[in-house]
KEKE-3310 file (N, C-alpha, C; in steps of 0.2 Angstrom, whole numbers, plus 5000, padded with zeros to 4 digits):
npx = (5527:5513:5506:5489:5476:5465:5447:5437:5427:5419:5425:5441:5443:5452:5462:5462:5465:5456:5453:5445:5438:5427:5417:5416:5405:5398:5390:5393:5387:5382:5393:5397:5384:5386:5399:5396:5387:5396:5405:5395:5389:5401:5405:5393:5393:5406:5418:5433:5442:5454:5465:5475:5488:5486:5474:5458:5459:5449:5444:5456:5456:5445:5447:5460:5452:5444:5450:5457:5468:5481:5490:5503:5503:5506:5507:5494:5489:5495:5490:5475:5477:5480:5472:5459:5446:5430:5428:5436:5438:5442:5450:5457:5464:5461:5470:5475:5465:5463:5476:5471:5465:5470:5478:5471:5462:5451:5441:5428:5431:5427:5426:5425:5424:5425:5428:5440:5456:5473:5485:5497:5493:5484:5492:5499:5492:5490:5487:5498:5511:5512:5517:5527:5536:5537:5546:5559:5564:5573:5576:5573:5558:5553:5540:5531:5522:5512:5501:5489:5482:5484:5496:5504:5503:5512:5525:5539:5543:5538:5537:5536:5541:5546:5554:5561:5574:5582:5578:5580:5593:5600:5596:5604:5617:5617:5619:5607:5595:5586:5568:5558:5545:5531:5532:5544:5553:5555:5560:5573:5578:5581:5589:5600:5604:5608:5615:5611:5608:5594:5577:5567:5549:5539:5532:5522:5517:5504:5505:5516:5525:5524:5527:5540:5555:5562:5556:5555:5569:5565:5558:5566:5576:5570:5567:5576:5582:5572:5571:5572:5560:5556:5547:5553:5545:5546:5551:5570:5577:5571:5571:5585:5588:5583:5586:5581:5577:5562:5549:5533:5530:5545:5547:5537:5544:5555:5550:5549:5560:5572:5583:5576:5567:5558:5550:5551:5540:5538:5525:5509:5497:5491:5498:5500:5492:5495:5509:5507:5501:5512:5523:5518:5523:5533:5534:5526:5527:5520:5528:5532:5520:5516:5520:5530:5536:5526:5512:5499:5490:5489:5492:5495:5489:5480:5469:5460:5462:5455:5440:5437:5428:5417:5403:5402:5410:5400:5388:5395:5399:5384:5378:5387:5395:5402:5411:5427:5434:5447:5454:5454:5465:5473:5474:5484:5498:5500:5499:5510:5523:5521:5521:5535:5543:5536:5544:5557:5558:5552:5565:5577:5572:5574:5587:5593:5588:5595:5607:5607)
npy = (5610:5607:5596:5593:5597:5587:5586:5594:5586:5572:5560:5565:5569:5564:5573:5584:5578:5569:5554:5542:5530:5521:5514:5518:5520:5508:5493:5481:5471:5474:5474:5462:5457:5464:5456:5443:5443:5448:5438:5431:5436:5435:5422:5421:5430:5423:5432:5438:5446:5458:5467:5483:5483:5497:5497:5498:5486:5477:5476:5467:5456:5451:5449:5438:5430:5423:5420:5428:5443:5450:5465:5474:5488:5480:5465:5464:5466:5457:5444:5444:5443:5429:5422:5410:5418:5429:5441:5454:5460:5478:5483:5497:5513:5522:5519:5506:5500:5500:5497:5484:5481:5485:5473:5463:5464:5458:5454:5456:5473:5477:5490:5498:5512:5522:5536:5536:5538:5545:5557:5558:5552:5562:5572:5572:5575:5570:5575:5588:5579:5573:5585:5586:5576:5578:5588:5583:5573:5563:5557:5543:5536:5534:5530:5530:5516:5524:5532:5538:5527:5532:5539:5529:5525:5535:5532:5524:5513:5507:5507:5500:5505:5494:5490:5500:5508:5496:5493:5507:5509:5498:5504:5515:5509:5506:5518:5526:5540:5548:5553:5556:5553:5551:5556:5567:5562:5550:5549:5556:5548:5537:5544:5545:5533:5528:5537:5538:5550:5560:5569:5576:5575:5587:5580:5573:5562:5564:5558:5551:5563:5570:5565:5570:5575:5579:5579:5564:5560:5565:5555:5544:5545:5543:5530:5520:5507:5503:5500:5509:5512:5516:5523:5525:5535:5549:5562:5567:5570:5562:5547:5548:5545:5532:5515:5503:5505:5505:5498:5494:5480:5476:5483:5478:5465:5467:5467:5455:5450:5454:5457:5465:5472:5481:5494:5508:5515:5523:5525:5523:5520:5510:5497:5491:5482:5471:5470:5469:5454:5446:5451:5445:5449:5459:5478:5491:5508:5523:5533:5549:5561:5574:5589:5603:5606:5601:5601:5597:5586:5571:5561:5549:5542:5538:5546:5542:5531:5526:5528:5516:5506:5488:5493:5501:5490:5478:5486:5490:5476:5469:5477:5476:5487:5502:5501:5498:5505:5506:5514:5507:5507:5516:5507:5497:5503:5507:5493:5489:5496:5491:5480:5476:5481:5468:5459:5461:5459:5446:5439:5445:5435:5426:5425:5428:5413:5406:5409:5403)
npz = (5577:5589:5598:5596:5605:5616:5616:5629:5635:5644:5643:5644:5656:5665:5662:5669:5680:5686:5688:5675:5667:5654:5659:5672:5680:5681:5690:5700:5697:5685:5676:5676:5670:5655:5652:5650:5640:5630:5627:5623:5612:5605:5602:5591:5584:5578:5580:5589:5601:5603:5611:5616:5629:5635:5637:5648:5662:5664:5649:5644:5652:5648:5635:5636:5643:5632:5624:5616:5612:5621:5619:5610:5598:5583:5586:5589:5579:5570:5576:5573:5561:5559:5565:5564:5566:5557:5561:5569:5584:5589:5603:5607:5601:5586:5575:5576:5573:5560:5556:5558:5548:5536:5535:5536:5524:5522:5531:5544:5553:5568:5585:5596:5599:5588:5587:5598:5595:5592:5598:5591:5579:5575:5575:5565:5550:5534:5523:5526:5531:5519:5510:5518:5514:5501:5502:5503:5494:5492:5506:5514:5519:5535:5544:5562:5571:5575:5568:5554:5541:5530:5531:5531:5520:5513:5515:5514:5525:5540:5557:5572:5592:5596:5586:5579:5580:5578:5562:5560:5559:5554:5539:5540:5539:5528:5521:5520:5523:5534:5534:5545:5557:5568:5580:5590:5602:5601:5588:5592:5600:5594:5585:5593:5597:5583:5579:5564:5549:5553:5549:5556:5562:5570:5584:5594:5611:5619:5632:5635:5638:5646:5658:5670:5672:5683:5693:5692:5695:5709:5715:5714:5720:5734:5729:5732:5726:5717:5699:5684:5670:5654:5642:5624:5620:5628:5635:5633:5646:5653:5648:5649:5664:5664:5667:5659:5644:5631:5620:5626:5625:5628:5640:5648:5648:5656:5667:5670:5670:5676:5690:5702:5716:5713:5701:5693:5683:5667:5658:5649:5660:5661:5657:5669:5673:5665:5670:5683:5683:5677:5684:5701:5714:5713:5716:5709:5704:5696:5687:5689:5684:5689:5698:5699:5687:5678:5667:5670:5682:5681:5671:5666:5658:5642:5637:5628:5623:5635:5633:5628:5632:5640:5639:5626:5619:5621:5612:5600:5595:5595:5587:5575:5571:5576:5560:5555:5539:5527:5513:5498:5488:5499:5506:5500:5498:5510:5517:5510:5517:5530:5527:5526:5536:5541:5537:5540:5552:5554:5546:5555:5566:5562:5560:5570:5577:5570:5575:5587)
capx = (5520:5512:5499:5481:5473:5460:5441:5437:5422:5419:5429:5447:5444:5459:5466:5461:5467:5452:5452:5442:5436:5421:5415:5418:5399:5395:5390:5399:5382:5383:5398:5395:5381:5390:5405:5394:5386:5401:5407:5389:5390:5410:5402:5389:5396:5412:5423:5440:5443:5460:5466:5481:5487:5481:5467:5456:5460:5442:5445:5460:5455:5441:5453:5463:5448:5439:5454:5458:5474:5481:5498:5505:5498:5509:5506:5488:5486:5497:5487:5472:5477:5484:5466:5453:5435:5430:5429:5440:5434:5449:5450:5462:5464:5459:5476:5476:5458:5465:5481:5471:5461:5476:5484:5468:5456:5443:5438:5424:5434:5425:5430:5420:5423:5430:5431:5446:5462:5480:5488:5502:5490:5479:5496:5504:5488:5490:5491:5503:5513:5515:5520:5534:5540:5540:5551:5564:5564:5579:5576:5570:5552:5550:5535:5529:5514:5504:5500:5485:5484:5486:5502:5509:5504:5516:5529:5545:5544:5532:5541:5535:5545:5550:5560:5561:5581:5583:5577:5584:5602:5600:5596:5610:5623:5617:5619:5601:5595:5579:5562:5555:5537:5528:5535:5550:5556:5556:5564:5577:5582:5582:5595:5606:5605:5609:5619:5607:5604:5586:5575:5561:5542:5538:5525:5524:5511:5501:5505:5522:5529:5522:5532:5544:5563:5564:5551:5557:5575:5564:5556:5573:5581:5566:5565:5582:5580:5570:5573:5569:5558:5554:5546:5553:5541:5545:5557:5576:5578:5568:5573:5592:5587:5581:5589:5577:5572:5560:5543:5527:5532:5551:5547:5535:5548:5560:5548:5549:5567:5574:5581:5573:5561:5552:5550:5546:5537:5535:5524:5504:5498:5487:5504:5503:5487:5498:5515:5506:5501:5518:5529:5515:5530:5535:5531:5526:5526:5519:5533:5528:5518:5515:5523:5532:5536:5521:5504:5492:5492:5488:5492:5498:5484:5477:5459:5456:5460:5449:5436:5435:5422:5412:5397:5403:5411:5393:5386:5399:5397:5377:5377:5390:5396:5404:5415:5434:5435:5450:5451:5457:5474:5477:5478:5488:5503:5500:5502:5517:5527:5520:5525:5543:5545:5537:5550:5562:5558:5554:5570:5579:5571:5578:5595:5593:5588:5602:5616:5607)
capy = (5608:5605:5590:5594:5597:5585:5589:5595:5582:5568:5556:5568:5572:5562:5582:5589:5576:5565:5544:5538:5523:5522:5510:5521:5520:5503:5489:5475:5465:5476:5472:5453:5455:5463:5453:5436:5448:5450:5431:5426:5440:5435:5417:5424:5435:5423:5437:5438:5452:5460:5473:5486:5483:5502:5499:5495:5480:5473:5472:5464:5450:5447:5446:5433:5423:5421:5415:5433:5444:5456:5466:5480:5487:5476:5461:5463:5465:5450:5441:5445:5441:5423:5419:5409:5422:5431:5447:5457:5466:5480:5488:5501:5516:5521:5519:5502:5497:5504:5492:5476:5479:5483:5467:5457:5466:5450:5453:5463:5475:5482:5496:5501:5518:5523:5542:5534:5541:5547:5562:5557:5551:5569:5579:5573:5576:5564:5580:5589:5575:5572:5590:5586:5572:5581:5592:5579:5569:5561:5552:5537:5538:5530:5531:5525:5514:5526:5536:5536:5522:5538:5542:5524:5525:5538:5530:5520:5508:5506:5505:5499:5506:5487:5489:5506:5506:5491:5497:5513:5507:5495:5508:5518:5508:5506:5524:5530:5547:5546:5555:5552:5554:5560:5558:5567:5560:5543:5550:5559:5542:5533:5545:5546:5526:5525:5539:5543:5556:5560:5574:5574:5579:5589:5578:5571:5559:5568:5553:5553:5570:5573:5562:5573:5574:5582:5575:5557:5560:5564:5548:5537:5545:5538:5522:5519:5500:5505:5501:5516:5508:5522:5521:5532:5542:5552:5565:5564:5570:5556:5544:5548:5541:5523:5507:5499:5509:5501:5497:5491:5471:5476:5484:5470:5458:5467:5468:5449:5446:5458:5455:5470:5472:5485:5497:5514:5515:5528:5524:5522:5517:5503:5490:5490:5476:5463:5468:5463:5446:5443:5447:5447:5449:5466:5484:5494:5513:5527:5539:5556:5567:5579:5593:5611:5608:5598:5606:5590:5582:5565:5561:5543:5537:5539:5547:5540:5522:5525:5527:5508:5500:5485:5495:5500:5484:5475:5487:5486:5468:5467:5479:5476:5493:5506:5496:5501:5503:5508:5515:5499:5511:5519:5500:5495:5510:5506:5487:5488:5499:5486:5471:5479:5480:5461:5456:5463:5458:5439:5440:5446:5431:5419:5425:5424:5408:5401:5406:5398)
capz = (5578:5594:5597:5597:5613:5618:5617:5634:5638:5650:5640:5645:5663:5667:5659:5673:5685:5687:5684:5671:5662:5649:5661:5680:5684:5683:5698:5699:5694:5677:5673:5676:5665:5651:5652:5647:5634:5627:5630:5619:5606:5601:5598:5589:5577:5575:5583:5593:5604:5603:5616:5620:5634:5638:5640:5653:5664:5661:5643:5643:5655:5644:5629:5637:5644:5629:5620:5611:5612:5623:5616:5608:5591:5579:5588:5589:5571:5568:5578:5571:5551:5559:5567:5560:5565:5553:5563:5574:5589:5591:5608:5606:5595:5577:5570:5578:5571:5553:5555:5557:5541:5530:5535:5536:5523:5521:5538:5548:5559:5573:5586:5602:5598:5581:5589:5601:5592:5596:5597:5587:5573:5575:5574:5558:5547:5528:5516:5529:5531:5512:5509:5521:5512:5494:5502:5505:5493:5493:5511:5515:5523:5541:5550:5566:5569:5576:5560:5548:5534:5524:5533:5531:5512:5510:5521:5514:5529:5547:5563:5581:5596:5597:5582:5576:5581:5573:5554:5556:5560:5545:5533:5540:5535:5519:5518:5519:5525:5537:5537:5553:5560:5569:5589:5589:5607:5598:5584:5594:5605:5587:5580:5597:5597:5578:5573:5555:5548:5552:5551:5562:5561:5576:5585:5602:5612:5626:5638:5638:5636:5653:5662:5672:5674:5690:5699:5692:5701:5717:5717:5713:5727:5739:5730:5726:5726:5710:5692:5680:5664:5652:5634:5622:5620:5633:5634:5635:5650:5656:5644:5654:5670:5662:5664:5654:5637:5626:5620:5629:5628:5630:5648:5652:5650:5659:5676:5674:5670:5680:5697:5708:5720:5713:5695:5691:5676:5662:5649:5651:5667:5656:5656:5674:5673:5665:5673:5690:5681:5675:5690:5704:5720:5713:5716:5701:5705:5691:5685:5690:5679:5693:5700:5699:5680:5676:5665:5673:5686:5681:5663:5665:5655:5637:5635:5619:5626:5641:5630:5625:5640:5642:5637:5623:5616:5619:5608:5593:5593:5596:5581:5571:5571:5571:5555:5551:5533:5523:5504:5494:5485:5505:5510:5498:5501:5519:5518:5508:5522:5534:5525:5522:5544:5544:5535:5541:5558:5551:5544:5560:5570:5559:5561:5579:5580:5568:5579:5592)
cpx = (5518:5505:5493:5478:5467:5455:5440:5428:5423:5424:5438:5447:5448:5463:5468:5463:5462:5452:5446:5442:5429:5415:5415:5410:5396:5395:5392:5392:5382:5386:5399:5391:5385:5396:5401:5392:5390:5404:5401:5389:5397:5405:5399:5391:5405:5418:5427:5440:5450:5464:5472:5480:5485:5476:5465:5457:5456:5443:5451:5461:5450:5445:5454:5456:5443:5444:5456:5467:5476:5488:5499:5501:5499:5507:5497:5483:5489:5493:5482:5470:5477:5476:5460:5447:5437:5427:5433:5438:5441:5447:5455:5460:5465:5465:5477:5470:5459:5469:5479:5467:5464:5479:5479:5460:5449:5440:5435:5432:5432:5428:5424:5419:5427:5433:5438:5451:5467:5484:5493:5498:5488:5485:5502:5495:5492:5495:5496:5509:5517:5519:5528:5538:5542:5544:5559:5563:5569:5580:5572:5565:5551:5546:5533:5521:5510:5502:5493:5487:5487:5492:5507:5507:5508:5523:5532:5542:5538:5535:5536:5540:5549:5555:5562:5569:5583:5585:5583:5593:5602:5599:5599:5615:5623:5617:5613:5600:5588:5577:5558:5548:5534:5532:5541:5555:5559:5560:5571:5580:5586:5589:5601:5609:5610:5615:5618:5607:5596:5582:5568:5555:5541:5532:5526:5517:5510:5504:5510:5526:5528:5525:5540:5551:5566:5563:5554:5563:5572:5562:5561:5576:5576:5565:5571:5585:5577:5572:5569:5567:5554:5553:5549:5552:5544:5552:5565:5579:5578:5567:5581:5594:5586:5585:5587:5576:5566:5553:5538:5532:5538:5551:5542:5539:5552:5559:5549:5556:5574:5575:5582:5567:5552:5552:5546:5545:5535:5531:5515:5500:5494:5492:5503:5498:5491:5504:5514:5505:5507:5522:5524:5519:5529:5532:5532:5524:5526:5525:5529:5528:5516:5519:5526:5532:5530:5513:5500:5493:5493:5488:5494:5494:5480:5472:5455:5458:5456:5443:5432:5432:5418:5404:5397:5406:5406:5391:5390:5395:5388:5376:5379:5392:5399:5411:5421:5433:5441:5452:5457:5467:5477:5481:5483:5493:5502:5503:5509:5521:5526:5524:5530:5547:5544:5541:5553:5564:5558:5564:5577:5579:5573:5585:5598:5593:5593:5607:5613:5607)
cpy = (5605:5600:5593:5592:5592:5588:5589:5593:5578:5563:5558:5569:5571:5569:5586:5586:5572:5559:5547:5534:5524:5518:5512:5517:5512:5497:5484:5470:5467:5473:5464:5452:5454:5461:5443:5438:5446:5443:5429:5429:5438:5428:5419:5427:5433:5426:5434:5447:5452:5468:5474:5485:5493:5504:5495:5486:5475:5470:5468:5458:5448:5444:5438:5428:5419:5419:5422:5435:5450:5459:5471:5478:5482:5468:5461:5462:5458:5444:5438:5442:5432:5420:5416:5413:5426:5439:5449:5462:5470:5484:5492:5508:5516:5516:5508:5497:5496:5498:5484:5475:5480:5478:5463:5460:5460:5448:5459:5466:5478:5487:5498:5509:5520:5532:5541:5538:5542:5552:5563:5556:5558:5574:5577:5569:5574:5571:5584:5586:5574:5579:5591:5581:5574:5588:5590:5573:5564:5556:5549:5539:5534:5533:5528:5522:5518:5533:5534:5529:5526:5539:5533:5523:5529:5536:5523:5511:5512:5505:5504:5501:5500:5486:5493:5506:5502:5493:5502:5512:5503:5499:5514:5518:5505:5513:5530:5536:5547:5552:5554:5555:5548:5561:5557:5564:5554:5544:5552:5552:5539:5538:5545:5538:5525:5530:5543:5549:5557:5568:5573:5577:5581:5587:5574:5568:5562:5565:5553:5558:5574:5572:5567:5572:5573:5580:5565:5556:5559:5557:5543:5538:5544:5532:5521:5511:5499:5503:5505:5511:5514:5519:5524:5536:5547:5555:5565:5564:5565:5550:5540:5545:5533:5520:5503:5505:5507:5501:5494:5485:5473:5478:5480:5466:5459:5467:5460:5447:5449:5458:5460:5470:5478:5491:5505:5515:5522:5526:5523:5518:5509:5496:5488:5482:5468:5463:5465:5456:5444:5443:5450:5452:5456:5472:5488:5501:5519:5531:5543:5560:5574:5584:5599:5613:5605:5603:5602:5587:5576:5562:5556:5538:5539:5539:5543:5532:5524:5525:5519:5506:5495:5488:5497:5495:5481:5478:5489:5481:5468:5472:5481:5481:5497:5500:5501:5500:5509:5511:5511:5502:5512:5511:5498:5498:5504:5498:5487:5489:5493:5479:5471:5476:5472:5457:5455:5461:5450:5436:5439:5440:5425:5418:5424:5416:5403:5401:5404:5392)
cpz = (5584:5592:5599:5603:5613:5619:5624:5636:5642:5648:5642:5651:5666:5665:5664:5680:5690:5683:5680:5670:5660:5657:5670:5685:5685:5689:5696:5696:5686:5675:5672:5670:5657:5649:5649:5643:5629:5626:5625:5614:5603:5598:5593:5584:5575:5576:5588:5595:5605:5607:5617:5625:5637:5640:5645:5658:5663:5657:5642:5647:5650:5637:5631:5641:5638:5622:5614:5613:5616:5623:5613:5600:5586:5579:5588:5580:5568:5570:5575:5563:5553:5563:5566:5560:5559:5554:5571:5578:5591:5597:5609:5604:5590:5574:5572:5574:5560:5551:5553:5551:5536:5531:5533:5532:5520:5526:5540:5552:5564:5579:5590:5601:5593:5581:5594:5596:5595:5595:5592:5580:5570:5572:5569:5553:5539:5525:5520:5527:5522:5507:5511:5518:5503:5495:5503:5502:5491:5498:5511:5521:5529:5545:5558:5567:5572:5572:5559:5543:5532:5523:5532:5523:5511:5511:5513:5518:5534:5551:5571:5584:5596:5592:5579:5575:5577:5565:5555:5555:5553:5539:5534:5537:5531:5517:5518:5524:5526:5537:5539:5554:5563:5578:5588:5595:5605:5593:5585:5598:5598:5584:5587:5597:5591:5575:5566:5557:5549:5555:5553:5561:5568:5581:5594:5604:5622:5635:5642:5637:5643:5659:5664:5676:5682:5695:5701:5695:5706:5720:5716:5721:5733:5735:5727:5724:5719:5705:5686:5673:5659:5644:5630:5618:5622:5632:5634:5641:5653:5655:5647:5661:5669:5665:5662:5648:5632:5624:5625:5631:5629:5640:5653:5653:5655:5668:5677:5675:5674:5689:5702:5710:5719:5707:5694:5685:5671:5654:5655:5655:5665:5657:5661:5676:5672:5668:5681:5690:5681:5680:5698:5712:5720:5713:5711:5703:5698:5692:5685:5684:5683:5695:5698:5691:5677:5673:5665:5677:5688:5675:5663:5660:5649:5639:5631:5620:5632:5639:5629:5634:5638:5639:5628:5617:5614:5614:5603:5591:5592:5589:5573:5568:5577:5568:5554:5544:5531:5515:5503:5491:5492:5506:5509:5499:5506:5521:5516:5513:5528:5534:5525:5531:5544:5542:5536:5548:5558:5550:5551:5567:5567:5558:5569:5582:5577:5571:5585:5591)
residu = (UNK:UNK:UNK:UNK:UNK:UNK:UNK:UNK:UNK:UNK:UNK:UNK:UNK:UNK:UNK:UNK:UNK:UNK:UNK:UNK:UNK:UNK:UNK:UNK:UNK:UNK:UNK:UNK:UNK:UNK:UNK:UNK:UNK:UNK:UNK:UNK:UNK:UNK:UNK:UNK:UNK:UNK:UNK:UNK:UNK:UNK:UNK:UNK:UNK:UNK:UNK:UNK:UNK:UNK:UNK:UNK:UNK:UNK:UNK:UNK:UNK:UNK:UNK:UNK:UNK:UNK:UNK:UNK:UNK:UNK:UNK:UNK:UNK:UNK:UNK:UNK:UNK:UNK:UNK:UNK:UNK:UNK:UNK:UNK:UNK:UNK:UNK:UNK:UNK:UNK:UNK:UNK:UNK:UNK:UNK:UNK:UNK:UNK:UNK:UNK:UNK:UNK:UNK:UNK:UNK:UNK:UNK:UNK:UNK:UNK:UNK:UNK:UNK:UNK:UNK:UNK:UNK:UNK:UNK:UNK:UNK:UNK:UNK:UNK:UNK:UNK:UNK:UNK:UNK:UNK:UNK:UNK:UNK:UNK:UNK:UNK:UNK:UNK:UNK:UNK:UNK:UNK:UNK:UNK:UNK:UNK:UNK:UNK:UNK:UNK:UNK:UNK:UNK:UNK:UNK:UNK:UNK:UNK:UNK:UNK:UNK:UNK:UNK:UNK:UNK:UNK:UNK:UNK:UNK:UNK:UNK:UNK:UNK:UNK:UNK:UNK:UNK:UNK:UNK:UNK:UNK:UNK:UNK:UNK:UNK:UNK:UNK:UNK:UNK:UNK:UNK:UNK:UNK:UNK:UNK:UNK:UNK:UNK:UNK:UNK:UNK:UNK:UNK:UNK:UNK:UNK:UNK:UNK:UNK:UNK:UNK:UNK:UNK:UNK:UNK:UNK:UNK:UNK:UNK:UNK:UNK:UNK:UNK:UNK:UNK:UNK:UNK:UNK:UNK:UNK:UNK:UNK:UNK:UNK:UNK:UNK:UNK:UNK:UNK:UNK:UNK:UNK:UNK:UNK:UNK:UNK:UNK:UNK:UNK:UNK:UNK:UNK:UNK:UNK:UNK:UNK:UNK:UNK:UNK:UNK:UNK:UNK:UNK:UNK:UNK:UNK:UNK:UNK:UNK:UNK:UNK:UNK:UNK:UNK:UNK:UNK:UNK:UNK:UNK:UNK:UNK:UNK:UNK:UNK:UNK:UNK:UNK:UNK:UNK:UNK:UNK:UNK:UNK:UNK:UNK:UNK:UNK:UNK:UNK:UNK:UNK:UNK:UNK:UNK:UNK:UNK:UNK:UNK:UNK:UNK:UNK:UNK:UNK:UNK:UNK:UNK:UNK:UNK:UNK:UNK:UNK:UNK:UNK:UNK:UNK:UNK:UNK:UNK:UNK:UNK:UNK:UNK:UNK:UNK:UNK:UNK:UNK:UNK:UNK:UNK:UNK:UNK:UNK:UNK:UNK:UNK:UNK:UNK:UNK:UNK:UNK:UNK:UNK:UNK:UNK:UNK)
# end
């Protein structure tokens, strides 16, 4: 199964190898205004704004000035449940706006653009998906979080990159027998790491899959000072190169804790905003999407997170609207699988902290 092409509007021009952001055309007085806007309407409506780091640097400075959250999907939803407002502004995609209302259904959830989405969500469709799992029933169902509620209602367990490894190696050697979805690159690290059995859904994410082997040798061998930091998403080939592997927050840590002069990055060029915060000193170079084997020329960056702008944010809030809402039985399913991972990962942080 191949992932679903992008609609070829102004919102995907990056397809074609043109920047975007929702937000390109505006003047720096705009954006002042709508940034107090947005600063009076969170009062106002009680609200906290919570943003991937993929998206816009805008948004994710306002986050943290206005005392909200800026982090991977997991973490923004946990945030979110642990927050006193009584609405969350999610700057992300769907699957991300989805998450924080099955953890936190007693709360508005809004969403600057609820058409935002993720290819990985797009190309493992619920009843698909559920057909795939009554074919194999016998395996233990892992999902990753960028799924449908739907798809984590059918789901076993819910995995983040940041611990997917983890789980699965634990329910290895208890003997269990994995069915993985939906990005198979992820699912192929995970079984090279752990060893399971695991049968894979054919799905892959537009961003990283682009990311090129060939090219990314060339650029090591002119930056050979470099450290290679790769998500894995992203191919094997290119995965083989790393010296970091990891999720979002594991390859931010590593730009801080890591002593090199300089990092090449494979994953959403979106990170690059807080890794300059976190280790300013260091140079941070895109991992090439370009070149002889590549079908774009600039794919370093999700369309459907470039969506989320400043202009659109305002008018969420000032409208209350467009609202995430979840059906009450998907939630349910979908929490379970969720709670199963925060458990599991609580769990794990308590064993760490006892041998220390």
């Amino acid at each position: 199964m191949s992932h679903p092409a992008a609609p070829d509007t102004v919102a995907y021009r990056h397809l074609r190898g043109e920047a975007f952001t929702a937000d390109e055309a505006l003047t720096a007085q705009e954006r002042d205004a709508l940034r107090e806007r947005i600063r009076r309407l969170l009062a106002e409506r009680d609200a906290v704004l919570v943003a991937h780091y993929y998206t816009d640097a805008e948004l994710q400075r306002l986050a943290d000035e206005t005392g909200g959250c800026v982090a991977d999907s997991l973490e923004m939803a946990r945030f979110g449940a642990e927050h006193p407002a009584s609405t969350l502004a999610v700057a992300g995609v769907r699957f991300m706006g989805e998450t924080a209302k099955v953890l936190t259904p007693g709360k508005r959830v809004l969403m600057p653009e609820l058409e935002a989405t993720c290819s990985l969500d797009l190309g493992c469709p619920a009843d698909e998906f559920a057909a795939f799992c009554d074919e194999h029933p016998d395996r233990t169902v892992v999902v990753y979080a960028n799924t449908s509620a739907a798809v984590k209602a059918r789901a076993d367990w819910v995995v983040t990159s940041s611990i997917a490894v983890d789980v699965v190696r634990h329910l290895h050697r208890r003997g269990e027998r994995i069915l993985w979805a939906p990005d198979k690159h992820l699912g192929e690290y995970i079984r090279r790491e752990t060893g399971a059995d695991m049968r894979l859904w054919d799905g892959s994410c537009i961003v990283h899959e682009e990311f090129r082997a060939a090219e990314l040798a060339e650029l090591r061998r002119r930056h050979p000072e470099a450290r290679v930091l790769v998500h894995p998403e992203s191919p094997a080939a290119v995965i083989e190169q790393a010296d970091v592997v990891g999720s979002t927050s594991q390859l931010l840590r590593a730009v801080v804790e890591l002593d090199a002069p300089s990092f090449i990055v494979a994953t959403d060029a979106g990170i690059f905003h807080k890794m300059h915060e976190a280790a300013p000193g260091k140079t941070l170079l895109e991992a090439p999407t370009g070149g002889r084997s590549a079908t774009c020329r600039s794919c370093a960056h999700c369309p459907w997170m470039a969506m989320n702008g400043l202009r659109s944010l305002a008018a969420a809030l000032e409208r209350s609207a467009p609202e995430v809402e979840v059906d009450p039985a998907t939630a349910a399913g979908a929490r379970r699988s969720l709670q199963r991972m925060m458990d599991f990962a609580a769990e794990r942080r308590a064993a760490v902290g006892g041998d220390a």
